[in-house]
KOLMAR-223982 format. One record per residue (C-alpha): y, x, z. Coordinates in steps of 0.001 Angstrom, whole numbers, plus 500000, padded with zeros to 6 digits. Layout:
N
YXZ...
***
This chain:
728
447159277391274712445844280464276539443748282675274677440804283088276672441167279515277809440689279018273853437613280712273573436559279369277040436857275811275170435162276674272174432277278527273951431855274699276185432191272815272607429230274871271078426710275529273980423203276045273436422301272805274190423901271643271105421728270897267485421151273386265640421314273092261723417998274490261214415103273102262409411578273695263190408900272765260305411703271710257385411857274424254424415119276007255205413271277857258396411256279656256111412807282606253687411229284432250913413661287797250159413347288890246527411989292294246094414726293747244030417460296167245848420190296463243597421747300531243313424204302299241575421729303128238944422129305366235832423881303527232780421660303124229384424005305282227898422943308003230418419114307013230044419466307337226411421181311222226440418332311966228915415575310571226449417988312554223996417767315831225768413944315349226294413415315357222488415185318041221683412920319836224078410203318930222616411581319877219073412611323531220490416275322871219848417560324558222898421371324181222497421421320551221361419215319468224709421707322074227074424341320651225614423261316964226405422250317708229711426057318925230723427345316389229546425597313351231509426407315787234527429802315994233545430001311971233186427384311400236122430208309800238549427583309164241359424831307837239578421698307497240820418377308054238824414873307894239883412781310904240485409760308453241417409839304832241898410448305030245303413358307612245353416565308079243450418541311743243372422282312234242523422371311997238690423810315494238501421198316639240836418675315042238340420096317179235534419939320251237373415994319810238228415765319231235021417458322151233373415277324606236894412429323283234262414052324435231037411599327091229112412432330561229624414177330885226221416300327743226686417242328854230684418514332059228995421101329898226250422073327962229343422731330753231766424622332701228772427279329604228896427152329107232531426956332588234288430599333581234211432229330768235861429409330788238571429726334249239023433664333728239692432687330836242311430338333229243909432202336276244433434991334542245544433266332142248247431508335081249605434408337146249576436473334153251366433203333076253203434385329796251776430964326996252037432761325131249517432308327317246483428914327995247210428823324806247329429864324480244017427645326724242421424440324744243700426353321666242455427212322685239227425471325326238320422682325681240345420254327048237974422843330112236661421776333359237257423953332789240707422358329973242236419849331511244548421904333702245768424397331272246659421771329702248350420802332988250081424973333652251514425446329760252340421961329608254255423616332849256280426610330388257171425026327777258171422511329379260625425828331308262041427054327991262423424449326677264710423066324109261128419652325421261415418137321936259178421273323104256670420013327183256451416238326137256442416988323711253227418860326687251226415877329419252118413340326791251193414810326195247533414542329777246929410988329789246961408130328919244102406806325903244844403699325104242901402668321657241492399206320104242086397873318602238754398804314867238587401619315081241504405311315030239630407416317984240342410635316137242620411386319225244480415093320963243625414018324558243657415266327468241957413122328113239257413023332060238853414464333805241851414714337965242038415394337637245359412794339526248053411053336575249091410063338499251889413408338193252879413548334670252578410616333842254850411340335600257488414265334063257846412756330585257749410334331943260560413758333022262919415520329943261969412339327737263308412106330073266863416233329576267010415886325481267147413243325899269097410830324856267124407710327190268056404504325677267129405953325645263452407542329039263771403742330172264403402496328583261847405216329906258886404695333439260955400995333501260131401289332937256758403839335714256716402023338158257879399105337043255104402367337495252361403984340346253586402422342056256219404345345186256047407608344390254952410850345554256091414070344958256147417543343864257820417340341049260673419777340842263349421637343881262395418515346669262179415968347078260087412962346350261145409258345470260469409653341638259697406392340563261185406578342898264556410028341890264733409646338524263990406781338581266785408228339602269387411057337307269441408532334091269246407282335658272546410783336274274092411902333053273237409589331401275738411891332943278447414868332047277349417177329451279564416845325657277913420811324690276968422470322961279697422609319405279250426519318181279588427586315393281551429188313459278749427410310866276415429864310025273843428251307823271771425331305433270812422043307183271813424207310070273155425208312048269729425999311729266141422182312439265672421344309639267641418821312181269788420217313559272775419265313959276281420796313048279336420943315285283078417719314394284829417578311630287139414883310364288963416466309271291986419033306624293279419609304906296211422054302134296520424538300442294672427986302420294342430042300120292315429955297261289961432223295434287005431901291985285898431968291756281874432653289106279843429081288134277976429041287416274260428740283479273325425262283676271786424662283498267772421530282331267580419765280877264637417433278389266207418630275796269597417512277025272746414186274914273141412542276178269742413675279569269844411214282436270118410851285206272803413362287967272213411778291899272177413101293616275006416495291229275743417459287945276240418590285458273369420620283600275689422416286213277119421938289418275384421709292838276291425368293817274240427141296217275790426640300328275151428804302384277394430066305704276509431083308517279335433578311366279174435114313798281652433982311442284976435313308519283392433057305500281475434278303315278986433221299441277505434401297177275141433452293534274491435006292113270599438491292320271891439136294244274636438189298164276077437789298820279837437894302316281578436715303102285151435749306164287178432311306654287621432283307937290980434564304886292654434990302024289741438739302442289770440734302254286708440068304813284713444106306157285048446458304848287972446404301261289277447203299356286109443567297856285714440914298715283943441786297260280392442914300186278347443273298053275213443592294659274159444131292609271412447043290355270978446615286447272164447335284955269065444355286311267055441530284149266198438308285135266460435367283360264980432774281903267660429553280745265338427640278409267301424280277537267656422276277705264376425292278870262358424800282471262186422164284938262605422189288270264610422894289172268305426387290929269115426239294219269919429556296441271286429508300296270442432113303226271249432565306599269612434403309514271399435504312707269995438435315412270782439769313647273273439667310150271160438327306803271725437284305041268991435907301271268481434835298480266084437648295414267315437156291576266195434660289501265541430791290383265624430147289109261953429448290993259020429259288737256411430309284783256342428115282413254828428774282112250898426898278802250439429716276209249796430468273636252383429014276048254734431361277437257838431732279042260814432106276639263856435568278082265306437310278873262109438083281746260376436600285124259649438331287919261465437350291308261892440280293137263407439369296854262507439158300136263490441141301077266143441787305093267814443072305166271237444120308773272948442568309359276063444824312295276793447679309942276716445804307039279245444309305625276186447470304880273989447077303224270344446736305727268077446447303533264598444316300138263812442477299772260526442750296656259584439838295322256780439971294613253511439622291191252507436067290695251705435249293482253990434231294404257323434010297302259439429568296984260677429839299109263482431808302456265368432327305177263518431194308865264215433754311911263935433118315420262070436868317368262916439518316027260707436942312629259600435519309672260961432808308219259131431848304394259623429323301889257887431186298935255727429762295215254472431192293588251442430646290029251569428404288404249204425188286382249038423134289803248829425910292120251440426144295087249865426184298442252252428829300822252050429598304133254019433349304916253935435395307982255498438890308123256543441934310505258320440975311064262275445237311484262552446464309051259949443759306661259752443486306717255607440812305873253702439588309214251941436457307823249794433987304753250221430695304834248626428556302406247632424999302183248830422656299515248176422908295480248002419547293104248928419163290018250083418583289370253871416993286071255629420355284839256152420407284262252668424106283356252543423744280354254135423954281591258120426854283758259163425157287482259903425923289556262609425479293039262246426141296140263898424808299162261679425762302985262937425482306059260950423545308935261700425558312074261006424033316408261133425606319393260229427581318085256868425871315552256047425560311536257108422435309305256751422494305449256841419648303176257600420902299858255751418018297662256951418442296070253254415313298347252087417030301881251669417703304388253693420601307316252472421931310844252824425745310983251750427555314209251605430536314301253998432763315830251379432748313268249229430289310856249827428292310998247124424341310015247745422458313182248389418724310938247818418436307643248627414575306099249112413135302438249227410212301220251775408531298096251153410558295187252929408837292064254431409832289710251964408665286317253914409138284929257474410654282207259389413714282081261020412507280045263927409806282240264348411047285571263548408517288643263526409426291145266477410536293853263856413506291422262508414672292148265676416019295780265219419550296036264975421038298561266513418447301130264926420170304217263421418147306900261721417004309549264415417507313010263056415421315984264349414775319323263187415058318533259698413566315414260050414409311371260386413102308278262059413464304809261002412880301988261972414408299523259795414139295545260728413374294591257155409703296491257708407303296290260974406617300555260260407978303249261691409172305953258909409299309568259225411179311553256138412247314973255461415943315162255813416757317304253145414978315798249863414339312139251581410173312173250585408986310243253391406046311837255407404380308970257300403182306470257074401240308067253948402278308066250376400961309393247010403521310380244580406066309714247226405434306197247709405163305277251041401531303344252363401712299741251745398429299720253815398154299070257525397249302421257894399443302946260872399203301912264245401247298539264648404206299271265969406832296073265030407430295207268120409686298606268432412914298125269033414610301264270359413852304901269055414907307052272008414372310662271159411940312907269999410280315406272776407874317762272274405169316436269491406240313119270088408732310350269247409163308011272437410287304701271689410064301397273278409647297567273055408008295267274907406337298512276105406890302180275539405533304266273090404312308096272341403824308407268741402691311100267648404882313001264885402792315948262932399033316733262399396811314071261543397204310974263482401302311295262551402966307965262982400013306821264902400019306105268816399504308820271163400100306584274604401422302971275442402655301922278797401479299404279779397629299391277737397164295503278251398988292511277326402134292776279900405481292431277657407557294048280158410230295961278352413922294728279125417031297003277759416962300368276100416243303093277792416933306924277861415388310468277888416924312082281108415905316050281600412228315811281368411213312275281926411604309248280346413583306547282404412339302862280738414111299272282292411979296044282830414137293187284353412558293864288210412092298039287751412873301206286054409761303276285103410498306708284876407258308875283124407261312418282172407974312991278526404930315149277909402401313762279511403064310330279508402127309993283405404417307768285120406118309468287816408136306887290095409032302998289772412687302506290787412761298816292592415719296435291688415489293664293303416095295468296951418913295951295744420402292476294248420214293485290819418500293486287725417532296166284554419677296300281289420864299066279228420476302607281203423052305980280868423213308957283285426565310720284461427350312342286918424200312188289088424604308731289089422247305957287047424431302974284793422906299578284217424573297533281428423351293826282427424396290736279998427005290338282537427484293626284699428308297379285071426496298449287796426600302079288816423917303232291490424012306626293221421946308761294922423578308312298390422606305066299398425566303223298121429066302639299825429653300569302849431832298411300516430835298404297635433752297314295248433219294252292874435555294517289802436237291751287923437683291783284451439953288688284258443153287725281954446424287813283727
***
């Protein structure tokens, strides 16, 4: 039988009007998650050497606790141990803190042993101007008599690199941090530096005016002029007076050009760091060109009649589809197939072969859940990079059910991989990456040079989150790492369909599970830089789902050092430093976060779109200003609209300096600063309705359930061209 006249049939055989095998009112709607999220915790024999090591201590035998301390870092193998109940460190990176806090006669025995090898690692990466062996010093020896100035040279790389987050966390271990009474000491500082601290903070004021972060550069200038009014030294090739020096480039930056945004928007929410914005565009006229797409068959876990309203989309037909653009051309892929057109006509993206660039083969099954069997909405990503496309192929489930006698409607389980296509070559087939058994691929990848990076399920009645990295040429696996595993309200008994995407700046990648942790993995090797819990809503119903559970394709949001979450296990919004993962808002003590409503409510967020200015702009059923430092952070600063009107439809985009926000009949477009709305763009003039919005090209994209539709800004052709994708 045809293949799409085999899913055609299967879609008929489980429409929405069919019974659903949950229903409203008996007890399997309702869910109660347990509260534990299982990690790769620290051993008891690990626990035991530490308890060992803190005896000695107290007993004055310095060698015997040194000595116990190297060895659980020689043995740590990824381990994770809490530094407060909330958040868990590297083991090694444990030991290390705890050797920074070693008293000055036991730090002295310890340097004795490690100073010479560190000194070898240091001279040499310096030398080479090799990261990686300064890298090693502040991994393995980070408290030798070498660490901070490892930290000093690798800070120096970085901020010649452009990694201004990655030079302001090496500058800002160098310095003394003190310790309020009754607050425990989590911070991985070096303990004794003889470096001129003068030094050190002014370069932490010129790294803040270099991202362009002024109000903060003011503030760290201030307090260096209180430090070190008069000191001098080298910056920028000359010595100077740090503080006149320092001044008069705050002012100067003011002046300087703001970086040209690029045409291109390669990926989900427009870069790895999931915070980009696009050309400005505030003004279209008619429709150009549009593509008919092939809409997901709905998993739903509830029958059409008893099912709740969705937040921002449609549960019948939902918003899936996430175009990317590069070089003129846009691209969009549904579970089995990728399309390519031109943005300025809707032609095939290459020649007159169609605009399929990739497709799977007929005979491949994939599974088609229908009503009530599965939970989770489909959702259809792309990743380019160097000239690459690259795409999650197969089915939109994650994770199968594991209760027995439980299946999936159309049969079996298939996710079909990974799969690279060149765009230089017309988009040929690079390599596919097939999955595991047990596994699945949850989502497209991002790309750092030589790597992709891409989040991983293995099945299980708790799925278990993994991040894994592979070959960009070969497509090998180079390490996976495990994350975290927690139960979800599917509970193993629904199908789940999931699509999570990693967040990944300067070297390093963070991963918002939605299973009560969020990450930071080193690209090298993987291994979990801090991980930190929230509290998860535990309880709910599945026919009546709270607006939060609704957040799926919800990626951290990295700026300046700093991420957003929104995970759709919690109605908050979290803000946490990047480097050390203590979360900021919404409150904590001790580093746990506020299990108090002490921030404005905020569940019905679905999208976070970018951070501009002092705020973080995100949407829902309406759009949002929140306000992200001083002391209403996390709190509200505007809504649009103030009363009761649930008119948010689609995900939206920061575009030059305004904020362009779909509703099903309109596009709102606001400025970013001032929250003032600046035009309404009318759809249904022109035949057509809001969805999913990119810019490129001076032209405005619409993702519908159902439609590309591109509008420009000359009042459309005089034929506009319908393309349809169909099978041959």
């Amino acid at each position: 039988m045809h293949y799409w006249l085999v899913l055609t049939v299967l879609s008929l055989i489980f429409a929405p009007a069919a019974k659903a095998q949950i229903r409203v009112g008996t007890p399997s709607s309702r869910f109660e998650l347990s509260e534990t999220v299982q990690l790769d915790r620290a051993d008891g024999t690990a626990l035991a050497h530490l308890e060992r090591a803190k005896a000695c201590l107290a007993e004055h035998q310095w060698d015997e606790a040194v000595e116990t301390l190297r060895q659980v870092m020689e043995n740590a193998e990824g381990k994770l141990l809490a530094v407060t109940p909330w958040r868990y460190v590297n083991l090694s990176d444990a030991c290390q803190m705890q050797l920074a806090a070693l008293p000055p006669e036991a730090l002295k025995l310890y340097r004795r042993r490690i100073d010479p090898v560190a000194q070898k690692w240091y001279e040499e990466g310096v030398a080479r101007r090799e990261a990686k062996l300064l890298s090693t010093v502040l991994q393995r020896a980070f408290v030798s008599s070498w660490g901070d100035k490892a930290l000093m040279a690798l800070g120096e790389m970085r901020l010649e690199e452009g990694d201004y987050s990655a030079a302001r966390w090496c500058w800002e271990r160098i310095l003394p941090v003190k310790v309020l009474p009754g607050e425990i000491n989590t911070w991985p500082g070096y303990p004794d530096s003889t470096l001129d601290l003068a030094t050190v903070r002014a370069r932490l004021v010129l790294v803040s005016i270099l991202e362009g972060s002024p109000n903060r550069a003011k503030g760290e200038l201030s307090e260096f002029v209180r430090l070190h009014g008069d000191a001098r030294g080298r910056l920028g090739g000359r010595e100077v007076r740090y503080a006149a020096a320092l001044a008069e480039l705050l002012n100067q930056s003011t002046l300087w050009p703001k970086a040209k945004l690029g045409p291109d928007w390669p990926t989900f929410a427009g870069s790895p760091t999931r915070n980009a914005i696009a050309p400005e565009l505030i003004d279209v006229a008619g429709v150009q060109w549009r593509a008919v797409l092939r809409p997901p068959t709905p998993t739903l876990p509830t029958p059409l009649e008893s099912r709740s309203s969705a937040v921002a989309d449609n549960p019948v037909a939902p918003l899936a589809f996430h175009p990317v653009i590069s070089q003129g051309r846009v691209f969009i892929a549904d579970q089995a197939e990728i399309f390519g057109f031109r943005t300025d006509t809707g032609q095939p993206a290459w020649g007159d072969s169609g605009a399929s660039i990739y497709r799977e083969g007929a005979n491949v099954p994939l599974a088609m859940p229908g009503p009530g069997e599965s939970l989770g909405t489909p959702r259809y990503t792309l990743t380019l990079a160097d000239g690459r496309l690259y795409a999650r192929m197969g089915t939109p489930i994650t994770n199968p059910p594991q209760q027995p006698g439980v299946s999936v409607a159309a049969g079996s389980i298939v996710c079909l991989g990974i799969v690279c296509l060149d765009l230089r070559a017309e988009g040929k087939l690079l390599w596919n990456i097939p999955a595991d058994e047990g596994w699945t691929f949850d989502g497209a990848p991002v790309v750092a040079g030589a790597r992709f990076f891409v989040a991983m399920r293995r099945n299980d009645i708790r799925p278990q989150a993994h991040v894994a990295c592979f070959d960009t040429t070969t497509g090998r696996m180079r390490w996976r790492r495990f994350v975290c595993a927690a139960e979800t309200p599917a509970r193993g008994a629904l199908a789940e369909c999931t699509h999570t995407l990693l967040t990944l700046a300067g070297g390093t990648i963070y991963v918002n599970t939605n299973l009560g942790a969020v990450a930071s993995l080193a690209v090298e090797d993987g291994r979990i830089n801090w991980l930190s819990l929230y509290p998860r809503a535990r309880n709910g119903n599945l026919l009546r789902m709270d607006a939060h559970w609704q957040r799926d394709l919800n990626p951290c949001l990295f700026d300046h050092g700093r991420l957003y979450v929104a995970p759709a296990d919690s109605p908050r919004i979290y803000a946490l430093d990047a480097a050390t993962g203590q979360i900021l808002w919404p409150g904590r003590h001790n580093d746990r976060p506020a299990e108090t409503p002490i921030q404005d409510p905020l569940d019905d967020v679905v999208h976070l779109l970018g951070v501009s200015g002092d705020y973080l702009i995100a949407s829902g059923h309406k759009l949002y200003w929140i306000d992200i430092a001083g002391p209403r952070a996390g709190n509200i600063a505007h809504v649009w609209p103030a009363g009761a009107d649930k008119l948010g439809y689609g995900r939206g985009l920061l575009a030059g300096s305004y904020v362009l926000w779909p509703t099903r009949e309109k596009i709102y477009v606001f400025h970013q600063q001032t929250a003032r709305l600046k035009k309404e763009i009318e759809l249904a003039p022109l035949g057509i309705r809001g969805g999913n919005l990119l810019v490129a090209d001076g032209r405005l994209l619409i993702a519908t359930p159902s439609e590309l539709i591109v509008l420009g800004t000359n009042g459309g052709l005089k034929q506009e061209p319908q393309v349809e994708i169909t099978k041959d």
